[in-house]
C-alpha positions in Angstrom: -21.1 10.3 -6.4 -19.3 6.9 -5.7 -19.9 3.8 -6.9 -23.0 1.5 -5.1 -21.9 -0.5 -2.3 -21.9 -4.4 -3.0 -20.0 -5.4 0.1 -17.2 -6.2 2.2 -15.0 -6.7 -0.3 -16.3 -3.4 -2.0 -15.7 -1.6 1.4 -12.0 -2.9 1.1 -11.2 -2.1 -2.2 -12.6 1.9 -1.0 -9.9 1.6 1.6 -7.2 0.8 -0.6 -7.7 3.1 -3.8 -7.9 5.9 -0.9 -4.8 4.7 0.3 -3.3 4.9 -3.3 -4.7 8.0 -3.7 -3.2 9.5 -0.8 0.4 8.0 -1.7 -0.1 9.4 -5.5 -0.9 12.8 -4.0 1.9 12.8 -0.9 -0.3 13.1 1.6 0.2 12.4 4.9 -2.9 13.1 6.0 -4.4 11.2 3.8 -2.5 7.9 4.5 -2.9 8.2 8.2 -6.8 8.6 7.9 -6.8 4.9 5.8 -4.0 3.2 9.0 -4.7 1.8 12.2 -3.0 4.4 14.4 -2.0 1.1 16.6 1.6 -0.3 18.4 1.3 -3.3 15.8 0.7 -1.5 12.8 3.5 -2.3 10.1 5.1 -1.2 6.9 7.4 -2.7 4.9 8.3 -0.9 1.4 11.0 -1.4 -0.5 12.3 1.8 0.3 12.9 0.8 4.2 13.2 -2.3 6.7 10.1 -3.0 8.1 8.6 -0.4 10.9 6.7 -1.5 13.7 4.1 1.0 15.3 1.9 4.0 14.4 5.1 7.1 15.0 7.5 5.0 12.8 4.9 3.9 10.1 3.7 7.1 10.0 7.9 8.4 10.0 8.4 6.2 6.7 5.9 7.8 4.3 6.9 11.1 5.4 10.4 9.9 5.0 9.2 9.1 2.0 7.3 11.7 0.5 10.0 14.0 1.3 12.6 11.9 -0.2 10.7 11.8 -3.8 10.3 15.6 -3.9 9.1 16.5 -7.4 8.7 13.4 -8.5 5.7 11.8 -9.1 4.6 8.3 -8.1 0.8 7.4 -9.2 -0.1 3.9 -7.7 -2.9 1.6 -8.0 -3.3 -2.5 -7.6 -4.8 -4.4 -10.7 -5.7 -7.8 -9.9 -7.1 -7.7 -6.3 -7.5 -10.6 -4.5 -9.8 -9.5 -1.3 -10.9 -12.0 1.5 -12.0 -11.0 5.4 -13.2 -13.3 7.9 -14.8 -11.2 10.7 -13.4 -8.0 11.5 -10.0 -8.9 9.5 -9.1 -8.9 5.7 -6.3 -9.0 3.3 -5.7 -7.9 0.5 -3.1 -8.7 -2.4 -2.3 -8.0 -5.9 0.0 -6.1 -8.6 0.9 -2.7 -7.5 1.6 -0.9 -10.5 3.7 2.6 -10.0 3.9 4.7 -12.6 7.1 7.5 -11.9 7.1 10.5 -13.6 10.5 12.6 -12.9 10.5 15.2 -15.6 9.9 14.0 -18.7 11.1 11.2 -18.0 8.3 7.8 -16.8 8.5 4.7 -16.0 6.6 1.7 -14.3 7.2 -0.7 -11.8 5.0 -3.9 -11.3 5.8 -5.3 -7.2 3.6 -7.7 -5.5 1.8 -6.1 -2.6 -0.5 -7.6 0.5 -2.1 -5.7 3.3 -3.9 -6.7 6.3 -7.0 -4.3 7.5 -9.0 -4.1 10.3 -12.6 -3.2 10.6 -13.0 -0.5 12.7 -17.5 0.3 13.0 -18.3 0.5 9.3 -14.4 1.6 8.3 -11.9 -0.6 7.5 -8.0 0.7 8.3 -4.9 -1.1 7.3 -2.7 -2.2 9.6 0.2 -4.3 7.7 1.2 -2.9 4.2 4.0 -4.7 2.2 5.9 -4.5 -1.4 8.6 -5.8 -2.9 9.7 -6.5 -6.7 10.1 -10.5 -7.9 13.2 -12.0 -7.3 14.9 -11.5 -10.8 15.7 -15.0 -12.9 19.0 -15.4 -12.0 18.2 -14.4 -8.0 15.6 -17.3 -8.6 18.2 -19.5 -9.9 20.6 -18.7 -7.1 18.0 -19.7 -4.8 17.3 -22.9 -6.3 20.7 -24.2 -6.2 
């Protein structure tokens, strides 16, 4: 039984761990039942440029998934920051992916917004983006 619905911002947080929980298990299924099967739905991961439209959103994490093969990528966001005004929310955070390739595991921390839509009482997303921090000495290049 799932948790007791507080609100909006509940809703969207359901949206997203589904979403993670599809991308931990490699299901394409999955992801496409928590995206906005629209021309101006957008992904930008820091495995690929940045794909415009349902076919080549949906073409990256199948791309993807195939690409990892028996390794194992379990992904959640810690720190949420959720806000929607009307039928439109975002969402950022720390995406925390832990990868597991035999015995070996390790973790990376990337900064990750999404936009969502509400769609009758669902909410899809529709833009999805990470990326790692610019290291210090990128930072410090950029500075000068």
């Amino acid at each position: 039984m799932g948790r007791a619905r507080y609100g909006v911002p509940d809703e969207i947080r359901d949206t997203i761990e589904s979403f993670y929980r599809a991308v931990t298990k490699k299901s394409l299924k999955g992801v496409g039942d928590q995206w906005a099967h629209e021309s101006y739905a957008a992904v930008a991961g820091r495995s690929s440029e940045l794909k415009h439209g349902w076919p080549a959103v949906e073409g990256y994490w199948k791309r993807r998934f195939s690409e990892l093969g028996p390794i194992t990528v379990k992904a959640k966001l810690i720190h949420p920051v959720v806000r929607a005004v009307g039928d439109v929310a975002w969402v950022s955070g720390t995406e925390i992916r832990t990868i597991t390739e035999g015995d070996e595991q390790r973790q990376e921390h990337l900064r990750m917004t999404a936009v969502l839509e509400r769609r009758n009482t669902n909410w899809v997303i529709v833009s999805y983006h990470a990326s790692e921090a610019a290291t210090q000495s990128e930072q410090h290049a950029l500075a000068s």
